[in-house]
N, C-alpha and C positions, 0 to 999 in steps of 0.2 A: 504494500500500500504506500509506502514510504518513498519506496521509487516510482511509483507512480505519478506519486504528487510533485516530485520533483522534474521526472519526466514535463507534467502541465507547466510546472512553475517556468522551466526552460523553454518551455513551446509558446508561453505565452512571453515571454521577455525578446524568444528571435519573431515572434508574429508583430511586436513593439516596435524592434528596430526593422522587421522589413518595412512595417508602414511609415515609419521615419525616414527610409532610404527610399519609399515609392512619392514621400510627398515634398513635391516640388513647388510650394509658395514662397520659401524663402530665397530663390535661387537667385531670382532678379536682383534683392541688396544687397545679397553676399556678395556677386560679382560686381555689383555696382562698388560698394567697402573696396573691392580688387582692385579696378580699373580707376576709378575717379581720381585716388592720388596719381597715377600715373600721369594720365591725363593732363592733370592739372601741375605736374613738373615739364609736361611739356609743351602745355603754353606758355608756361613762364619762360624755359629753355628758349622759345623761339623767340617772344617778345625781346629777349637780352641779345638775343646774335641780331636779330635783325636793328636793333637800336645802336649796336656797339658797330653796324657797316654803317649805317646814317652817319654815327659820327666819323668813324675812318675814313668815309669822302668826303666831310667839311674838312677835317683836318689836309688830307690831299689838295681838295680846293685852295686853302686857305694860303699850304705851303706854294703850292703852286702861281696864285696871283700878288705874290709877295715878291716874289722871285721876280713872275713878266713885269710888274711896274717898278721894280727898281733897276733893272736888265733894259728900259727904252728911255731912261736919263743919262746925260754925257755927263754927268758929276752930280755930286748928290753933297750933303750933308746932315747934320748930326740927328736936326729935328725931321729930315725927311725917314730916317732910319728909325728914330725912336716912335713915330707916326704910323710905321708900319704895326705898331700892335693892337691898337684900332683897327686895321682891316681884318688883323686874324681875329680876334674878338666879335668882330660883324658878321663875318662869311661863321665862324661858328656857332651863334648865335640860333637858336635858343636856346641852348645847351651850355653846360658852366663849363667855362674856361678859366676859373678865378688862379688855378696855379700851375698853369702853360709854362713851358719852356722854347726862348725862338733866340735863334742866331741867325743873324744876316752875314754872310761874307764874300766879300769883293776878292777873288783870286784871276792871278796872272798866269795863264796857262804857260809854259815853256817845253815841255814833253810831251808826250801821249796821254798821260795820267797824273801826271805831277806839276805843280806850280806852288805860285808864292804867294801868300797871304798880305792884301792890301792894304785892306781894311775890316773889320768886321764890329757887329755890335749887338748889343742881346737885347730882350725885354725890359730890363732894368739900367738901362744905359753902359753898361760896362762893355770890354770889351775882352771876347771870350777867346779870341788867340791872337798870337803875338802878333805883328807886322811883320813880313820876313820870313816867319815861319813855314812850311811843308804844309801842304795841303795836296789831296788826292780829288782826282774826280773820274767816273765811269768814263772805261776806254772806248764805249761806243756812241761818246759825247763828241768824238772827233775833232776838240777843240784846242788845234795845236797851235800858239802863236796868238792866242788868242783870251779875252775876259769874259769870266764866266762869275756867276752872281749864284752862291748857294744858300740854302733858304734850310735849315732845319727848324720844324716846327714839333715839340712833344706836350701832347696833352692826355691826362689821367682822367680816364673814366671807371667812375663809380657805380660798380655791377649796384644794379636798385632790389629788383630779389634775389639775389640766387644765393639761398640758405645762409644768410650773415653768420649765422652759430655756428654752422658747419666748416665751412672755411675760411676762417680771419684771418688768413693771409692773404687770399684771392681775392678782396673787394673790390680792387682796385687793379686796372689794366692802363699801361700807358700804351695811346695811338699814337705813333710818330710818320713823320714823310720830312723828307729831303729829296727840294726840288734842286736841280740845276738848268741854268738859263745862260745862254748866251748873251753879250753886248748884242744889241741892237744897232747904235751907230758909233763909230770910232773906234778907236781900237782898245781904249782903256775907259771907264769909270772912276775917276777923281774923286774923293771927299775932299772937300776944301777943310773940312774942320776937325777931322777923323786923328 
């Protein structure tokens, strides 16, 4: 009798879970609980790459029309140079630029890839390499004998979600571009006050 009852007691605990394993209402939140985070790390995922190319083409733009407008002046000066951080500030614009890094520099091609430092000047009015100095420029700039105008522009973008807790080291991503420009007319670019 004894196994008997235990026999029902087992027939009814596996008759329990088949009808737990035959019933299918909860399926749709359980996978919904599965999928939803995912989901929703990758819209966030997308939202941040497709924000952080927005900015890497201001930044490009920015390096880049820095570069052509000081590259179609026959001499320049200090406040035209310091003036140039307004424009990168504008073309980046709506987006914070508050702690950009830009160096303008006026080099004298003489080699294939090598030249001399004429002039050059940063964000902050200083000047970030020597006069005289070594400067390199891409060999397929073909700019021998000739002034070339380079433009490095570095700006720090601030991932907005992508899991602050998780990775406090990765907040923060610098975009950089360095353009090079040719003179336009003459043969050199003069700072009168550099």
């Amino acid at each position: 009798m004894r196994r008997l009852q235990g026999f029902s007691l087992a027939r009814r605990a596996l008759g329990s879970f088949s009808s737990f394993w035959r019933d299918r209402r909860g399926v749709g939140g359980v996978e919904f609980a599965i999928v939803a985070p995912l989901l929703i790390m990758a819209y966030i995922g997308a939202f941040e790459i497709s924000l952080g190319f927005t900015i890497a083409r201001k930044v490009a733009r920015a390096s880049s029309a820095i570069s052509d407008i000081v590259s179609q002046q026959t001499d320049i000066n200090k406040t035209l140079l310091d003036d140039m951080k307004h424009v990168a500030k504008s073309i980046i614009a709506p987006y914070d630029s508050a702690n950009y890094a830009l160096k303008i520099t006026g080099i004298q091609v003489s080699g294939t890839t090598s030249g001399k430092v004429m002039w050059s000047r940063d964000q902050n009015g200083a000047t970030p390499y020597a006069v005289g100095s070594t400067a390199t420029v891409p060999a397929e700039l073909d700019a021998v004998n000739a002034f070339v105008v380079r433009t490095e522009l570095v700006v720090p973008h601030e991932l907005l979600l992508f899991a602050p807790n998780l990775a406090s080291n990765v907040n923060t991503i610098n975009l950089s571009k360095t353009s090079y420009y040719r003179q336009r007319f003459g043969n050199t670019i003069k700072c009168t006050d550099c």
